[in-house]
N, C-alpha and C positions, 0 to 999 in steps of 0.2 A: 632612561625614560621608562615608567611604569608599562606593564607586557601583560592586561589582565586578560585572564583565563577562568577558566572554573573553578580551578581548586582555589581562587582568590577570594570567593564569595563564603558569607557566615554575617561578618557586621555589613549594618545596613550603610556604610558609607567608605569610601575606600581610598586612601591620597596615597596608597603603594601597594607594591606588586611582589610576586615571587622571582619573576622573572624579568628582563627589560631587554629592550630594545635600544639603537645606537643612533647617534646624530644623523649617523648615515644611512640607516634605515629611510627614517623618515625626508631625506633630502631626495634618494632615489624611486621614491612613491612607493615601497612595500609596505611602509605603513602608514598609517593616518592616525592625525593627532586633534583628538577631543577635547572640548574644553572642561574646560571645571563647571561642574554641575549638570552634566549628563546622566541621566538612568538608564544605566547596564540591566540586563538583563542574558541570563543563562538559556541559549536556545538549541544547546547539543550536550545531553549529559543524562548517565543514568538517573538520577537525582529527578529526573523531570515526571519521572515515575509517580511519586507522593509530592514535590513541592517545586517552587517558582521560584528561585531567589531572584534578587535584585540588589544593586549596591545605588547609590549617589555618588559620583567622582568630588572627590576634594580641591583636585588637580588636575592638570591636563595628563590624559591617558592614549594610549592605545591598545587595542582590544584582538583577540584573534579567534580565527572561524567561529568558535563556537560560543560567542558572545554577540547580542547584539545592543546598540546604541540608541536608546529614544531621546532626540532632541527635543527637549520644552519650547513648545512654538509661544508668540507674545501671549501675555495674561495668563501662562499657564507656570504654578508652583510645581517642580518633580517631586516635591516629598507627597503634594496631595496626590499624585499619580503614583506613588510610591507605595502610598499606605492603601491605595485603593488594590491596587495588586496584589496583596496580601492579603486583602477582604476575599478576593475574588478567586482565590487560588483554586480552589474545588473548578467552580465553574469555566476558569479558564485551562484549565487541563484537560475537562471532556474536550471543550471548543478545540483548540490549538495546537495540541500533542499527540505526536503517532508517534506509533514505535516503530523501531528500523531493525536492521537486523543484527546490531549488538548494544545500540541504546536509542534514550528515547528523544524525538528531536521536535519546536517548534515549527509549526505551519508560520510565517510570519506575517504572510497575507492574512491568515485568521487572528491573529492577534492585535495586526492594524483595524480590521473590519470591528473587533471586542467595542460592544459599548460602555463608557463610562458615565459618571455624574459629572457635569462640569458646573459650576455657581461663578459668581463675580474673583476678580483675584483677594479682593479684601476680606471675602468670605474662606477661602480657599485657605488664603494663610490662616487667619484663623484657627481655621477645624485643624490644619495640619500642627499650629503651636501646640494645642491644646491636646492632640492624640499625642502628639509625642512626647510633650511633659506628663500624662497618663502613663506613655509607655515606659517612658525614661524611667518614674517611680516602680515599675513592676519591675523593670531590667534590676534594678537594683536589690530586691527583694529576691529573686531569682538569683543572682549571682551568689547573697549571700548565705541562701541556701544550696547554693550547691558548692560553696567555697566548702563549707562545713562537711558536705557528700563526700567530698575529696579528702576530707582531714579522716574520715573515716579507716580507710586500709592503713592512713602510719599510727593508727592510734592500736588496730591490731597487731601489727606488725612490731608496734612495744609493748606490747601484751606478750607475745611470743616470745622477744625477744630478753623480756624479765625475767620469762618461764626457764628459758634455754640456759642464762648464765648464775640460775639462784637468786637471783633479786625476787621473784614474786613468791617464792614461799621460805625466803629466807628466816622472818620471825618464827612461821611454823617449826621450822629446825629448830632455831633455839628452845624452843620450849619439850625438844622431844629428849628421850632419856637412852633410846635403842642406838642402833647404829644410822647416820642419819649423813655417811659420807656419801659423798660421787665416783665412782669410779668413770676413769677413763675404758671406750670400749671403741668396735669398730662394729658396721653394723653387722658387719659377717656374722660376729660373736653373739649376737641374741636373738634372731632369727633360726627358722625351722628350712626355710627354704626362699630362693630368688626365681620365677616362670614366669617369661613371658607368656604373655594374652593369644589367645585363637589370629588364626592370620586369616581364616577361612572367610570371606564376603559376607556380608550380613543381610537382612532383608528386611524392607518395610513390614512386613507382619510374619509371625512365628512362634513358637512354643515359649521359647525361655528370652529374655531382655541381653542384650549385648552390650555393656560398658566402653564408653568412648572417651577419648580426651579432652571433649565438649562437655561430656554430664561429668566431670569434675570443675568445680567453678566455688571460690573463695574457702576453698578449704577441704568442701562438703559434696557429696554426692547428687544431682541434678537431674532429675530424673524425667526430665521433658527431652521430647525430642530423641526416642530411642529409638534403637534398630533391635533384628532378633535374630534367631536359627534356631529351626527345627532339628538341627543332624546330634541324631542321640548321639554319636562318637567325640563330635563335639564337646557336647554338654557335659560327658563323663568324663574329658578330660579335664574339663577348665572351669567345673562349675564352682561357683566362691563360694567361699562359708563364711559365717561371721567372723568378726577381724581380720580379713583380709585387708590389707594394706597398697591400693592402688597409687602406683607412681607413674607418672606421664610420662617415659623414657624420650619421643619425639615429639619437637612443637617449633614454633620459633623461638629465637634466644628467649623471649621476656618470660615464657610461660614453660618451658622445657622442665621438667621438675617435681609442679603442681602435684601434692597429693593429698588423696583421701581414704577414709574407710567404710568399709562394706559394712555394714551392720542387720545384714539379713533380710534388709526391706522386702526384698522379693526376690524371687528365683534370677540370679542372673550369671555371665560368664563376661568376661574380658575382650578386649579386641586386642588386638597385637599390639599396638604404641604404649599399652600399659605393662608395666613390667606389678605382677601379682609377690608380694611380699607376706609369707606366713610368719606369725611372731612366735618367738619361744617364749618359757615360762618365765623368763627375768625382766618384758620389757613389753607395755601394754601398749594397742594398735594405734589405739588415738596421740599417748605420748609421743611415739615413733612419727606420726602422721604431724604433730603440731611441732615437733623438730625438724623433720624436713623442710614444711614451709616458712621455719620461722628466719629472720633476715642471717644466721651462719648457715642456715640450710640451703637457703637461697644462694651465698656468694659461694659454698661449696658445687654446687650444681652451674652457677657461671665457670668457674677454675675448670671443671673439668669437662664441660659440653665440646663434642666436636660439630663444627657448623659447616653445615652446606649451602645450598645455592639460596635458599628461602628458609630453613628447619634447622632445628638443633638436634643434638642426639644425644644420650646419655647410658650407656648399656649395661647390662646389671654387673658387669667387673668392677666399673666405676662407682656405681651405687654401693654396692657391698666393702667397699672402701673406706666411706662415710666414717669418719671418727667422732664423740660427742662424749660427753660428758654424761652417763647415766643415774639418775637417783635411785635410793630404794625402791622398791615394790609403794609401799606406803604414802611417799611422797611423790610420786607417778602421779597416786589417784588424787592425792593432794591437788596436784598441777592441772591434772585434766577438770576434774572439779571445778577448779576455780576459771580455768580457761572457756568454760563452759559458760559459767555466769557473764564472765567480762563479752564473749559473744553473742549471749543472749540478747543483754543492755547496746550492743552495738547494733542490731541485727533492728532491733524497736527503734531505736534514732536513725537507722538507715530507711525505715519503711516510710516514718512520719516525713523526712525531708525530700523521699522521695514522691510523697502526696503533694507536700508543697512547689515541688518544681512543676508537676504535673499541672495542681490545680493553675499554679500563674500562667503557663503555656496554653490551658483552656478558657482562663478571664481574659489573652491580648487577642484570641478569635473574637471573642465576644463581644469585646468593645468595638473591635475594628468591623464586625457584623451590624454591629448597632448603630455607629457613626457612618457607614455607608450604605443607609437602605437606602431602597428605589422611594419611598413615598417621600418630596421634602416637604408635605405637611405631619407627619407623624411624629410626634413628641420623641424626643431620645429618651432613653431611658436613665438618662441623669440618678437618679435614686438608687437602682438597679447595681449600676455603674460604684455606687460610693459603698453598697452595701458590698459588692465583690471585692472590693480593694479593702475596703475594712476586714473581710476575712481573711483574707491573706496573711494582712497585717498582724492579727487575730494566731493565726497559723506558725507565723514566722516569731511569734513573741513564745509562742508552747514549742517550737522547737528550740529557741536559745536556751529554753529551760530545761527541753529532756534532754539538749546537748552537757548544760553543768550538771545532769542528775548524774547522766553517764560518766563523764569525767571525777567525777564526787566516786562513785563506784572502784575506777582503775587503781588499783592497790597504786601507792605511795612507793616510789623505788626507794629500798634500801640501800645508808651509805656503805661505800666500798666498806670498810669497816666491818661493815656485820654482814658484809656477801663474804669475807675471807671467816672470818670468826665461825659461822655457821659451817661453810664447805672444812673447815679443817676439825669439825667437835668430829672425836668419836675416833679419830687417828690413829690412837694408842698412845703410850711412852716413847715410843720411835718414832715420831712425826713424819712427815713426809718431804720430800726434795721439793725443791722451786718448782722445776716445771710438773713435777706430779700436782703439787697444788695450783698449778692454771691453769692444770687440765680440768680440776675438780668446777670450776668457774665459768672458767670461757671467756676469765673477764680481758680488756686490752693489758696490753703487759705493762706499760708504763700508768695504768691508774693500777693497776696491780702491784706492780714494785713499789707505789708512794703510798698506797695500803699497809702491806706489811712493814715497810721502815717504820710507817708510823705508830704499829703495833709495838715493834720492837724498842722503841724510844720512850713508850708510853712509865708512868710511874705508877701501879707496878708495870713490868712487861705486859700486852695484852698479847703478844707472842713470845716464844723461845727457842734460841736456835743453838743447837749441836751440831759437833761434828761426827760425821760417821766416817771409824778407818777404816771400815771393812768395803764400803764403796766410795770412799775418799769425796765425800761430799757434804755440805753443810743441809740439815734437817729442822725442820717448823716445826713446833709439837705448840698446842694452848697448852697451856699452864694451867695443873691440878690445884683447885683450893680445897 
């Protein structure tokens, strides 16, 4: 039997639970069982802070301490009491909500005392069909912008992950004439040095900006919400300089990892949970930075986090471990280049969908403001009403379109074919071993191996393979025309 609590509320109506309760519960009176179509209501929770939720039961429920139950007495609909609570939310918060001494709890007396609008029941249903086939439409409008919000991070996250294994600048290789192979490297091998961040306490105001695990956020540097320190000893030891390479050594599992780069914004220094990465001359800040987070840099940083009670941890032995695939100098800036544009394009559809969630979250106050004044001689705003849902509509038509603009933009993955063809130009006459050339890649082994077979099959060869006696192994080499 459904056991609703707090954490059960979000949709406006509820016919299950997280939790439940036994036959036996309710037989020895520890619990009481509701009927279908009661309004719940949230009367113990931090949450009471900014909002009121409310659910309608589907089904018969039971509730516990920090829920309460408003039975619909005759001629009364709970959805129009439903939607009025939602109008009323502001006002019924100063009314009915103190705060206690770890959250905030309802007055219940003062929210039975709350006055509402009551009309006939004919009327009642009514208004309620009618907001709710309004609201039904916006949910919908809402969802599908934020379906798209969501498609967001795996559309960078194959941007990255194009970058990491040669598919995004692979045609730029073909057309280049220098050396335009991957070396395999570890990260030990291209950096200048691994330090961690100041351990020393930070302070709301101070000389220079103190870098947190919080002002790194989708990539990039975040620069709200800082701490500082005055201690020159500090400052001289830890102060960053452009490309410096901040990695978030401790976080929880999901976020343990996360890195960005300094690029000189302003004067700042590290906190300890940042392990500070200086780059040598073979391997640029942001390449290094858009490897880490991209999805091998990521399941590398799962493999080797050690987890504690709440946090993960990651310490620069393990960091400095990091094996990848390195390109030239040349085709770095290639990668960064273009990883630039695809986030740019990403960053513009991220802002517009995120106007449009907002604006539909400020039209369903609106309505429900305007459907429930105090005067009921005062015209609704009906018009008002059609021109806000028109823009939405409006809104939601110019995002489906900078969503195809964007996706039009995201370079076209190239087939395995020409991710091997490319990684192996420029080899020499000695070709390279199998696994050297999955190094150069990154690609899965078995679309790797039906790759090259099929190279090797092709009429003429689009690979060629030797034996080497001196390392007793068979070698890849393209084929000179």
């Amino acid at each position: 039997m459904p056991w609703v609590s707090p954490k059960d509320f979000g949709p406006k109506s509820l016919a299950t639970s997280q939790d439940k309760v036994t036959e036996l519960a309710l037989a020895d009176g520890r619990a009481n069982l509701l009927p279908s179509g009661t309004l719940l209501i949230v009367t113990r929770s931090g949450i009471l802070s900014h909002s009121l939720p409310t659910a309608l039961t589907l089904v018969p429920v039971t509730i516990n301490q920090d829920v309460k139950a408003l039975l619909p007495g005759p001629g009364i609909n709970p959805v129009f009491v439903q939607l009025q609570i939602e109008a009323l939310t502001d006002q019924l918060l100063e009314a009915a909500v103190k705060s206690g001494t770890t959250v905030e709890s309802v007055e219940f007396d003062a929210l039975r005392r709350f006055p509402v609008l009551l009309t006939t029941k004919t009327e009642q249903d009514r208004v309620a069909g009618e907001i709710t086939d309004v609201l039904a439409r916006l949910e919908r409008s809402r969802a599908a912008a934020q379906a798209s919000l969501d498609q967001l991070d795996a559309v960078h996250a194959a941007a990255l992950k194009s970058a990491f294994t040669g598919a995004l600048t692979a045609g730029w290789r073909a057309r280049q004439d220098g050396e335009v192979a991957w070396k395999p490297v570890r990260l030990q091998d291209v950096v200048k040095s691994l330090k961690y961040g100041s351990a020393q306490k930070s302070r709301p105001i101070g000389d220079v900006a103190v870098l947190r695990m919080g002002n790194i956020q989708a990539g990039r540097l975040d620069w709200a919400n800082l701490v500082y320190t005055s201690d020159p000893a500090e400052i001289e030891k830890h102060r960053l300089e452009d490309g410096c390479v901040l990695f978030n050594r401790t976080n929880s599992p999901e976020l343990v990892g996360k890195t960005a780069v300094y690029h000189g914004e302003q004067p700042a220094i590290a906190a300890g949970y940042l392990i500070v990465v200086r780059c040598g001359p073979d391997v640029l800040p942001d390449v290094l930075a858009h490897f880490l987070n991209s999805p091998a840099g990521r399941a590398y940083c799962w493999s080797v986090k050690s987890d504690g009670v709440s946090q993960s941890n990651i310490n620069a032995r393990k960091l400095e471990e990091f094996e990848f695939a390195l390109p030239p100098l040349a085709e770095q800036l290639e990668i960064a280049m273009r990883l630039d544009r695809i986030s740019l394009s990403i960053e513009s559809v991220r802002r517009l969908l995120e106007g449009v969630v907002r604006d539909i979250s400020n039209l369903r106050r609106q309505i429900l403001t305007s459907a429930f004044r105090p005067d009921p001689d005062e015209d609704k705003p009906d018009a008002e009403v059609d021109a806000l849902l028109k823009a939405v509509s409006d809104a939601q038509a110019e995002t489906d379109k900078r969503i195809k603009q964007g996706r039009r933009a995201m370079p076209k993955p190239s087939p395995p074919r020409e991710i091997v063809l490319a990684a192996l130009q420029g080899t020499g006459a000695s070709g390279v071993a199998f696994d050297d050339a999955m190094s150069r890649v990154a690609m899965d082994y078995e679309e790797m191996k039906s790759a090259i077979f099929a190279l090797l099959q092709e009429d003429p060869p689009g690979l060629l393979q030797t034996y080497d006696a001196a390392s007793a192994a068979i070698r890849l080499k393209v084929p000179t025309t």
